[in-house]
N, C-alpha and C positions, 0 to 999 in steps of 0.2 A: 504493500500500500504506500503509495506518493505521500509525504508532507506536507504541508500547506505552500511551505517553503521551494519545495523543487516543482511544483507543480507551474508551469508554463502560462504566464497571464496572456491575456486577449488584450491585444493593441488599438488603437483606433485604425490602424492602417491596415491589420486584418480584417475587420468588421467592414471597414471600406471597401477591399478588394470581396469579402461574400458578397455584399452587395452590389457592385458592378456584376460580378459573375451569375448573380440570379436576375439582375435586369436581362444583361445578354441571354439567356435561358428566353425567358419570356417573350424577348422582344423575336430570338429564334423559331419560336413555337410558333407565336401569333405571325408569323411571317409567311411559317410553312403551312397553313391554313387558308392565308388570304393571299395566297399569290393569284390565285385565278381571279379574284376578283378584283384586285389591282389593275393588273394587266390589261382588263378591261375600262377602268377610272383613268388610270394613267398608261394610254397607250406610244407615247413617245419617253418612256425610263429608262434609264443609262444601262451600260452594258454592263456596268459591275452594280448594279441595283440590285437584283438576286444574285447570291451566289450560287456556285452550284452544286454545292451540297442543300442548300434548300430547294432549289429546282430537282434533284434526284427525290427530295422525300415530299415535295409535292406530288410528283408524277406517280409515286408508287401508293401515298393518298388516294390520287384519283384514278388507279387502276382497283385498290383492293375496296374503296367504300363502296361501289356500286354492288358487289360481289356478297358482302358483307351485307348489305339492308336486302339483296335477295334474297340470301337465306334465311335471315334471320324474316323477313316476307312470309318464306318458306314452311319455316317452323312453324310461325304464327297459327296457319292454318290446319297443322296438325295437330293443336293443343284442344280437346273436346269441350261442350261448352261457352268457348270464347270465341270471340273473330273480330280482328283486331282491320278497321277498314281505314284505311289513310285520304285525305281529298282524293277525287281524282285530278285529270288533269292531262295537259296532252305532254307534257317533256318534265320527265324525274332525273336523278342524278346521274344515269348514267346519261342523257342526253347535255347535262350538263361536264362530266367526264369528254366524251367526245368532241365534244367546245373546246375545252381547255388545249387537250392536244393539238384540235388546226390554229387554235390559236398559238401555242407552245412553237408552230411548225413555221407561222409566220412571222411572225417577233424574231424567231431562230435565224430565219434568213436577211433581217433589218441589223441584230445584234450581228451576225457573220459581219457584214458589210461595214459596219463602224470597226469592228475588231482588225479589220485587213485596213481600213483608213482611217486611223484616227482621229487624223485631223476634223471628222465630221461632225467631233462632239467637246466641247467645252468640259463637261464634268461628269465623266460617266457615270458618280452614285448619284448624281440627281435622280429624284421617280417622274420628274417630267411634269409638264404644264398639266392643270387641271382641263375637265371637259368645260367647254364654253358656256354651260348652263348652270357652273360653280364661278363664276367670270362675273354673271350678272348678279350674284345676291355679294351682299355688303360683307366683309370679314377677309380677315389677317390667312397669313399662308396656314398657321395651325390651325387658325377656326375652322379653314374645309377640312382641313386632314382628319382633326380628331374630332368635329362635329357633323361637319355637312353631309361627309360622305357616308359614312355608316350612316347615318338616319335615313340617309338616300338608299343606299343597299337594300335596310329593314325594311322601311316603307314599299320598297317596290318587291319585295318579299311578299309583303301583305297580301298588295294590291295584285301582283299576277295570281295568286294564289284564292282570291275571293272570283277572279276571273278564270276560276279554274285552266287555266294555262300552265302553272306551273304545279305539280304534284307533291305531296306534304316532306318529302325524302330531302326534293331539292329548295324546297321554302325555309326548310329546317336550316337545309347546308350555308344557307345566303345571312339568315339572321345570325349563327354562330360568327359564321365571316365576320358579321358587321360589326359584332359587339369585339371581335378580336382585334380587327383593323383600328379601332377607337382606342384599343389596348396599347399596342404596339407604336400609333403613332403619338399617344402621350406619352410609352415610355423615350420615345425618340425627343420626344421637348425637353422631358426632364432632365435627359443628358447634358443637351445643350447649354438648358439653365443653371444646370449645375455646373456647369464649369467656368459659366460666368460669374456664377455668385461666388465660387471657389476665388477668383480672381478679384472680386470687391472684397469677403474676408479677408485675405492677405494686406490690403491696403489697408482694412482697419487694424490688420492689428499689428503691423509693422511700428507706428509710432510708441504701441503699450509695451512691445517687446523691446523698444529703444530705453524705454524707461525701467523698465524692469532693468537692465544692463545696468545702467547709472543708478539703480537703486531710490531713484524718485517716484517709482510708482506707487500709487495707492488702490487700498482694496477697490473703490470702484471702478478705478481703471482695468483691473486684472481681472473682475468677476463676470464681464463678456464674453473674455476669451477662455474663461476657466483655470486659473491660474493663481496661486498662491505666493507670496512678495517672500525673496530670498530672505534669509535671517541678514541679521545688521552687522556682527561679525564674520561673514562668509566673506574667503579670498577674491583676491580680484581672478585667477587665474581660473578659478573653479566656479565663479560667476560667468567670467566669458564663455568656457566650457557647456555649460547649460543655456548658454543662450543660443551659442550655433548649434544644441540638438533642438530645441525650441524652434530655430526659423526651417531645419529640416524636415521639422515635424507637421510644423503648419504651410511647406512652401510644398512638401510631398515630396524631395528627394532626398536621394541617399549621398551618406557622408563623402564628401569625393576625398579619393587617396590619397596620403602622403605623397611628395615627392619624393625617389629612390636616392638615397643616399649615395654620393657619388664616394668610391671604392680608390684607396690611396695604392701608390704601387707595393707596399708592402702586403696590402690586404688578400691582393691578386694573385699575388705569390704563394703568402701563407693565410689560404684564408681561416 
């Protein structure tokens, strides 16, 4: 059994990297769900906008769900008793499966084309202009992303599906999409803005770390940033020491090295 002592504390710069690492997770998922429906929002998006390890587990997505709600279709109706009737409707997932791939087939040959000439695109993760009918309502590049569009998705989810047009398998698929697509593209802001607020922290608290250094600081200055005022007998040498792990701590990098002691010709010799 571990002592309290040898036991391994948790860092702020751990608990920050689990957390980038489950955003990426998430933002991966909801990626590999709504690419079909992207695709079709944004059909001018950059050649490295999907990758393609998420284009492989799209594709294999929407080769196994159709297979998957047949049987499971299937079963349904072997269960005695029950019967489980879904809208009808003239085109279900698998009509939506077979969309994706000519579509997959078409994009494939636009994305070829840029990839042989680069020069054709300014910024290949851009996901491309929106459709002209997110053009005319009023809102910021995120208010389409994480608002307009998924309500536009859901809603026309509804709406084919009251018109029985679309059948309960593939209305299902679109609404998931839609709430995912909302997902993925708030966690895509919050990146953003976290590394800008990352960048205003640092400017606040560069002055309180000035003072902490010079030992002017007071507790209200320090209790922003979390921080407790060195004692009043603490060396200067061992105050400087703790402030440049302080500005590494809050600037996010790592200690840079020593410079290598340069080696006298004795040393060389007899090292």
């Amino acid at each position: 059994m571990m002592s309290a002592q040898s036991q391994p504390e948790q860092s702020p710069g751990n608990i920050h990297q689990l957390q980038d690492t489950m955003m990426n997770v998430v933002y991966n998922v909801c990626t590999i769900v709504t690419i079909p429906v992207e695709m079709a929002l944004r059909p001018q998006y950059g050649s490295r906008y999907f990758s393609p390890i998420s284009m492989f587990f799209t594709a294999v997505m929407m080769m196994v769900l159709p297979l998957f709600l047949a049987m499971a279709e299937g079963f349904s109706h072997m269960l005695p008793f029950a019967r489980f009737q879904g809208t009808p409707g003239m085109f279900g997932i698998g009509a939506l499966a077979r969309l994706y791939f000519l579509g997959s087939f078409v994009h494939g040959l636009r994305i070829w084309r840029r990839m042989l000439r680069m020069e054709l695109e300014e910024n290949s993760v851009y996901e491309g202009p929106a459709l002209p009918i997110f053009r005319i309502i009023p809102g910021s590049f995120w208010m389409v992303r994480i608002v307009y569009e998924p309500v536009f998705v859901f809603a026309l989810a509804l709406v084919l599906t009251n018109f029985f047009i679309l059948q309960s398998s593939a209305a299902h698929y679109l609404m998931l999409a839609a709430v995912l697509l909302a997902m993925k593209n708030y966690v895509a802001w919050y990146k953003t803005w976290e590394f800008l607020r990352n960048m205003m922290d640092l400017r606040f608290a560069g002055p309180r770390i000035a003072k902490l250094v010079d030992n002017r600081a007071t507790e209200d200055d320090l209790a922003p940033i979390h921080l407790a005022s060195f004692p009043k007998n603490l060396p200067d040498e061992v105050r400087q020491a703790a402030a440049s792990h302080l500005a590494r701590v809050f600037g996010g990098a790592e200690a840079p090295a020593p410079p290598p002691k340069p080696e006298t010709a004795s040393e060389k010799v007899n090292p």
